[in-house]
Biopython code that builds the backbone (N, CA, C, O; Angstrom):
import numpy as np
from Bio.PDB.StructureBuilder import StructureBuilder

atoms = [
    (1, "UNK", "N", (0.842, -1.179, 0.000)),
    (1, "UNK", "CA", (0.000, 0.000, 0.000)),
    (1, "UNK", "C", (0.886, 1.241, 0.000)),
    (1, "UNK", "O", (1.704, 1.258, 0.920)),
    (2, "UNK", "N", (0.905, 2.391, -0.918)),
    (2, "UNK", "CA", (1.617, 3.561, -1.238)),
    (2, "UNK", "C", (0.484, 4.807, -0.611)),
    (2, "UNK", "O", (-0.739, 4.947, -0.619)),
    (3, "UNK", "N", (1.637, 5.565, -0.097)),
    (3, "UNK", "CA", (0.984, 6.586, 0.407)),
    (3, "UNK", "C", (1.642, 7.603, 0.549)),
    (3, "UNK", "O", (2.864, 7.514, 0.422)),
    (4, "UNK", "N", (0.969, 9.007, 0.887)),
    (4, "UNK", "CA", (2.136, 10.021, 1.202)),
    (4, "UNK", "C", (2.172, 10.171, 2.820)),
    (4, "UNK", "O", (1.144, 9.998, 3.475)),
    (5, "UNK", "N", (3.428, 10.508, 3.436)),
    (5, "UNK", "CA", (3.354, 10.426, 4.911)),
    (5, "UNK", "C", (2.476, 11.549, 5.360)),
    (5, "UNK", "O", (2.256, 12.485, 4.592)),
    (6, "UNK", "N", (2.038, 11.515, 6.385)),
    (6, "UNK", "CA", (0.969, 12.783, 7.073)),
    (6, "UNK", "C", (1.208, 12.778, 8.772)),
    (6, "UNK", "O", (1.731, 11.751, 9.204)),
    (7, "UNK", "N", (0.930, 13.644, 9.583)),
    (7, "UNK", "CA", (0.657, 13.086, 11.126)),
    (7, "UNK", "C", (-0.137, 13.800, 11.503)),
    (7, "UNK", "O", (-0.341, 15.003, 11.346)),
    (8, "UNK", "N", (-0.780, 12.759, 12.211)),
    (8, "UNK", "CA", (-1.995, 13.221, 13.128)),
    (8, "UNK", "C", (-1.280, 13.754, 14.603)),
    (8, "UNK", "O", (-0.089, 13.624, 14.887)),
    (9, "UNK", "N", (-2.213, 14.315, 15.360)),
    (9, "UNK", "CA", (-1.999, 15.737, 16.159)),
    (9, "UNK", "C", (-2.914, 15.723, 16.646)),
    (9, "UNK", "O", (-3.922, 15.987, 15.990)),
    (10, "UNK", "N", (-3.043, 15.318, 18.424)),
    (10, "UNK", "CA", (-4.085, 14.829, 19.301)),
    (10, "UNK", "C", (-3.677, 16.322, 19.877)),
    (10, "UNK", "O", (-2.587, 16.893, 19.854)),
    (11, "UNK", "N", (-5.050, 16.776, 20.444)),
    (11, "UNK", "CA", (-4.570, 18.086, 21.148)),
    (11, "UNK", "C", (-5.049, 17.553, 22.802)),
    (11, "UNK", "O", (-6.032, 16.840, 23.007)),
    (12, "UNK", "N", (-4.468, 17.878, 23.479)),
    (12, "UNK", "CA", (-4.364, 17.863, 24.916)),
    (12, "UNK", "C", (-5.914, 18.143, 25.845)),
    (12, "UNK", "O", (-6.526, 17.432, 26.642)),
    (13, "UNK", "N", (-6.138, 19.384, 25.352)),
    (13, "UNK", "CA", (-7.490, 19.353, 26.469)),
    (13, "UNK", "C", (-8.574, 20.082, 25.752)),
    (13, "UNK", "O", (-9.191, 21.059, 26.177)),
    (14, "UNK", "N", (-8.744, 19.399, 24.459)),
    (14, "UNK", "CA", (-9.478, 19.238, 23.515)),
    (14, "UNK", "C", (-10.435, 18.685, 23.140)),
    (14, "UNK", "O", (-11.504, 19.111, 22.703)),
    (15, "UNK", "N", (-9.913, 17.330, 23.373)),
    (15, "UNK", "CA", (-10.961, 16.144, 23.342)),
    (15, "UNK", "C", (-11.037, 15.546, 21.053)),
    (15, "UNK", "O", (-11.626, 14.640, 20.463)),
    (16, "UNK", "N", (-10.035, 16.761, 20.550)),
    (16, "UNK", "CA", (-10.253, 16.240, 18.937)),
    (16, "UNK", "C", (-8.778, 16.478, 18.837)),
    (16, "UNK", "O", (-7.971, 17.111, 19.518)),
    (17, "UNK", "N", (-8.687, 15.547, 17.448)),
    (17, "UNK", "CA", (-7.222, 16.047, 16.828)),
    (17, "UNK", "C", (-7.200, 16.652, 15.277)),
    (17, "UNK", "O", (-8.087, 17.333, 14.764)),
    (18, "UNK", "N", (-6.186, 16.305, 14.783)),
    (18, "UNK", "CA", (-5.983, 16.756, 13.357)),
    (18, "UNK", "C", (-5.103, 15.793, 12.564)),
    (18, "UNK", "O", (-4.232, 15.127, 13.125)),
    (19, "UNK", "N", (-5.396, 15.712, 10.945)),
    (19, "UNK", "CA", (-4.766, 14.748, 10.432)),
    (19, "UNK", "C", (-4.188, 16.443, 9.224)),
    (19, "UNK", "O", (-5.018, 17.350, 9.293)),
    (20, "UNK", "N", (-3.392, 16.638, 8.627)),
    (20, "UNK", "CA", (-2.839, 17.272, 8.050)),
    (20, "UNK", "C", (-2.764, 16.814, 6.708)),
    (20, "UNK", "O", (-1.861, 16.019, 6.447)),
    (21, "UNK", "N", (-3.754, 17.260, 5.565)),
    (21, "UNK", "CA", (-3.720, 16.790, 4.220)),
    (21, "UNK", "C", (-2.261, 18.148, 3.367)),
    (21, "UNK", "O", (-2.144, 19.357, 3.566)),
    (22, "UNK", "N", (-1.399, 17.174, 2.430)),
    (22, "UNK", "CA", (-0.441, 18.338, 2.119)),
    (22, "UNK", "C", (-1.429, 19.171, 0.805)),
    (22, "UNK", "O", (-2.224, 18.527, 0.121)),
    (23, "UNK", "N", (-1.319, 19.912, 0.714)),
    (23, "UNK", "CA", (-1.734, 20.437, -0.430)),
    (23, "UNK", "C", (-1.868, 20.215, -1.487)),
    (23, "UNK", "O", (-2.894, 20.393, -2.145)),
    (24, "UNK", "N", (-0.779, 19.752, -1.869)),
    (24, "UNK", "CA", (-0.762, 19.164, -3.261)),
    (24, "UNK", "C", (-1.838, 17.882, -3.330)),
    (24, "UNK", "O", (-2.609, 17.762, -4.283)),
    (25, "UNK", "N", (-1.810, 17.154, -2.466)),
    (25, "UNK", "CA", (-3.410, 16.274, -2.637)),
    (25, "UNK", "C", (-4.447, 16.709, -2.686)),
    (25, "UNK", "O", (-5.319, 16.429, -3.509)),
    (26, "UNK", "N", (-4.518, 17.657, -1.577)),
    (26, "UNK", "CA", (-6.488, 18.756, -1.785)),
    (26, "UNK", "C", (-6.614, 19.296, -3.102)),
    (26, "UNK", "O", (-7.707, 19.519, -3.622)),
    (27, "UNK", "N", (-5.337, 19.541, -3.734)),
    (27, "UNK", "CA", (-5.488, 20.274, -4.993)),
    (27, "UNK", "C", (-5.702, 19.298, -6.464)),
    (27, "UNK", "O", (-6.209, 19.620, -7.538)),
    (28, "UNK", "N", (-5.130, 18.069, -6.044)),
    (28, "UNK", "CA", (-5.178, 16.877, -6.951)),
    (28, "UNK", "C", (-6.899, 16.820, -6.832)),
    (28, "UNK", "O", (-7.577, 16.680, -7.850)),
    (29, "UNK", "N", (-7.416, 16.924, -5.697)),
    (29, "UNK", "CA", (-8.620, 16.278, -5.201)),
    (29, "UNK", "C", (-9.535, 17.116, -6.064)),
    (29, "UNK", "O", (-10.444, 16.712, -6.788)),
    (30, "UNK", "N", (-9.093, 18.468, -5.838)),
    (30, "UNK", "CA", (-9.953, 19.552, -6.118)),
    (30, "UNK", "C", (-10.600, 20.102, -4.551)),
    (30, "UNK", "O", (-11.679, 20.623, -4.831)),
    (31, "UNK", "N", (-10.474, 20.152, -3.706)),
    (31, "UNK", "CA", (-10.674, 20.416, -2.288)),
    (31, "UNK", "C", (-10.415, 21.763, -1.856)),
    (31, "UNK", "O", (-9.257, 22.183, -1.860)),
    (32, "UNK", "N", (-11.581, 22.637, -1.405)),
    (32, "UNK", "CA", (-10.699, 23.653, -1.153)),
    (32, "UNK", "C", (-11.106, 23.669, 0.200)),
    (32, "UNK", "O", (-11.553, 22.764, 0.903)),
    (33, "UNK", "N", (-10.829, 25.087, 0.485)),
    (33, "UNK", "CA", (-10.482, 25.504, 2.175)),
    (33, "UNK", "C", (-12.019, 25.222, 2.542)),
    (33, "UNK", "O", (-12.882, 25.357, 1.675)),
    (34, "UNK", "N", (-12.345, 24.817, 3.880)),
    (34, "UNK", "CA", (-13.581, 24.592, 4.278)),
    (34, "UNK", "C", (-14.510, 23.397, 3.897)),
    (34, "UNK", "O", (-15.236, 22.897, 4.756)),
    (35, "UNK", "N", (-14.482, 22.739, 2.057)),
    (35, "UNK", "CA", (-14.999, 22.049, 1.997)),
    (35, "UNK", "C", (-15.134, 20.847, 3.064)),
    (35, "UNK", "O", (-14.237, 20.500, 3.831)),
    (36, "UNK", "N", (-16.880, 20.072, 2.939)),
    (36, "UNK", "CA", (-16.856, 19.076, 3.413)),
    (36, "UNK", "C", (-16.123, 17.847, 3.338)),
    (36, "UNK", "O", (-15.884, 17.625, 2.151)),
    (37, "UNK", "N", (-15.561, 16.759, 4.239)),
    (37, "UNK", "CA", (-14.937, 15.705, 3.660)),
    (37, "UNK", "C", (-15.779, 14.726, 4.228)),
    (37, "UNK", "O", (-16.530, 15.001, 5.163)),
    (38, "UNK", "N", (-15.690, 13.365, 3.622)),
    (38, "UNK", "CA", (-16.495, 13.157, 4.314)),
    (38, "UNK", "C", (-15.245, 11.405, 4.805)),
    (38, "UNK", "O", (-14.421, 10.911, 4.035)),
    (39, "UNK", "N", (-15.532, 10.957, 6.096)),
    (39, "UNK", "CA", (-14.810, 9.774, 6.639)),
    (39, "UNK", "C", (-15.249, 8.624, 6.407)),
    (39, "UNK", "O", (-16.472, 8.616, 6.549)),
    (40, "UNK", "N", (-14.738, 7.398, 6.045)),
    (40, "UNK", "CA", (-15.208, 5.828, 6.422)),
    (40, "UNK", "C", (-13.780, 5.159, 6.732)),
    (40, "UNK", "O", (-12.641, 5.258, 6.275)),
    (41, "UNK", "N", (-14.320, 4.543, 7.582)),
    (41, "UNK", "CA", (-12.775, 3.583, 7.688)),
    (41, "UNK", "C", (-13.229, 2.198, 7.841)),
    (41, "UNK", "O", (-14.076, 1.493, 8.390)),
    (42, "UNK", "N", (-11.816, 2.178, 6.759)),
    (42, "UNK", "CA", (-11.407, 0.750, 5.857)),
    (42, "UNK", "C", (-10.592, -0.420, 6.464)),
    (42, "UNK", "O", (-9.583, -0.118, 7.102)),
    (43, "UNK", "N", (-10.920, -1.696, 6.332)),
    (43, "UNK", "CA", (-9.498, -2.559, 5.738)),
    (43, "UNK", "C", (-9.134, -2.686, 4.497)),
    (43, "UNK", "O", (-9.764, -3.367, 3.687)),
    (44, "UNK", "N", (-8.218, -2.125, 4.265)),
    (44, "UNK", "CA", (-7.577, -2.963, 2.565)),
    (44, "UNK", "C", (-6.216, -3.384, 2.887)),
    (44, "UNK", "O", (-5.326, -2.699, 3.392)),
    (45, "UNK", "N", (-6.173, -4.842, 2.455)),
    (45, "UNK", "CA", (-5.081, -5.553, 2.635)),
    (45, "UNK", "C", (-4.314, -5.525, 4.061)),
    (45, "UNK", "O", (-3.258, -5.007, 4.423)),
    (46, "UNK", "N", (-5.273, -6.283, 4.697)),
    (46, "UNK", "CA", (-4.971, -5.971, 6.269)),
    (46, "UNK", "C", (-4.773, -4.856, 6.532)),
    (46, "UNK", "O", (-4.074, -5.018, 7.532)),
    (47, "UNK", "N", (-4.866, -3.569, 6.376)),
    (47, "UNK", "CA", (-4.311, -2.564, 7.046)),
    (47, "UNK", "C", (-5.517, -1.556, 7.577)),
    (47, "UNK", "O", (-6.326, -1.367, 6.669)),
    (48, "UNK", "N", (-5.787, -1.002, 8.545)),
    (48, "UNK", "CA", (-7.269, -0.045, 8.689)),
    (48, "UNK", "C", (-6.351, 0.976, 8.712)),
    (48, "UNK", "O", (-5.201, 1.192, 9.097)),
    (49, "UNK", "N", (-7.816, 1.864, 7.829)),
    (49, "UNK", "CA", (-7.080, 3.236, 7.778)),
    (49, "UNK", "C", (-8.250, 4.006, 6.922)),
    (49, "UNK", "O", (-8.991, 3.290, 6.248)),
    (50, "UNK", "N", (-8.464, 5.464, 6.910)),
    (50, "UNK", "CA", (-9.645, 6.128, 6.434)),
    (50, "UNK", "C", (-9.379, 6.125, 5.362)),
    (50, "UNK", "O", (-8.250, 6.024, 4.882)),
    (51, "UNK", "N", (-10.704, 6.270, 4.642)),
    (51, "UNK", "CA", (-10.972, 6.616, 3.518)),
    (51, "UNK", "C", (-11.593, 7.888, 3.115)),
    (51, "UNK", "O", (-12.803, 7.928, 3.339)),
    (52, "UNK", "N", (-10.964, 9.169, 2.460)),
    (52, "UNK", "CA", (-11.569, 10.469, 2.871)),
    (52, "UNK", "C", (-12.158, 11.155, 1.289)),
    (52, "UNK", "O", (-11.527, 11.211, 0.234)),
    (53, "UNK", "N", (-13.727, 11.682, 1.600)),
    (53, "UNK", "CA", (-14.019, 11.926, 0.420)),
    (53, "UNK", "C", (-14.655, 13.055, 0.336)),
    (53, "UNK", "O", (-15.267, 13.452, 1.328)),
    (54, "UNK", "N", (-14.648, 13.923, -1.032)),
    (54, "UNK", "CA", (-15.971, 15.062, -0.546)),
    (54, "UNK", "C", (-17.444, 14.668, -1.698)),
    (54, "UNK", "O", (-17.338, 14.291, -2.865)),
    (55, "UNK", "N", (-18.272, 14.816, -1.206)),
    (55, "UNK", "CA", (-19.736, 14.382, -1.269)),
    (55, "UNK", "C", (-20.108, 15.556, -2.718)),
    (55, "UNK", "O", (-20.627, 16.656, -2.530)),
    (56, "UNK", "N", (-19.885, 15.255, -3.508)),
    (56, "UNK", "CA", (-20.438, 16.040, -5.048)),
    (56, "UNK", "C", (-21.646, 16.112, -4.545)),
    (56, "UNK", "O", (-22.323, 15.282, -3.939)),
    (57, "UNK", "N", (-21.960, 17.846, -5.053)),
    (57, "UNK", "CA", (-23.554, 18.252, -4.812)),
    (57, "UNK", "C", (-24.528, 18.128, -5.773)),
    (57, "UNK", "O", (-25.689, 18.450, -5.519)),
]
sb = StructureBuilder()
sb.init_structure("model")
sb.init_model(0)
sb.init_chain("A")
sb.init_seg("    ")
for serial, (resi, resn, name, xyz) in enumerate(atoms, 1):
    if name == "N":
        sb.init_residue(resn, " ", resi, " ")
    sb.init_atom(name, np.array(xyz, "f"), 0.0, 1.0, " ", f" {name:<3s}", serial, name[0])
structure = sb.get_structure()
C-alpha cells in the first residue's frame, strides 16, 4: 500500500485532533479551504485506515 506520509496531532485538552492533508493532494482532489470531507474507515489488505471523500452536490 503507497501513500504520502501525514501526522496526526491529538490536542491535549481538547478532546479532537488533526490529520494534516499536504496540499498538493487537496489540490489533486480539487478540495478547497472549508470544503466538506467526508470519513469511512477501511481494511484494505490488512491494514485499517480512512478513507476520505468530498460528497459532489
Amino acid at each position: 500500500m503507497n501513500g504520502k506520509t501525514t501526522k496526526y496531532y491529538k490536542y491535549k485538552h481538547s478532546g479532537s485532533g488533526t490529520i494534516t492533508i499536504p496540499i498538493s493532494i487537496a489540490e489533486a482532489l480539487n478540495w478547497k479551504h472549508k470544503d466538506e470531507v467526508n470519513l469511512v474507515i477501511k481494511n484494505i489488505d490488512g491494514k485499517i485506515g480512512l478513507f476520505m471523500y468530498k460528497k459532489e452536490k
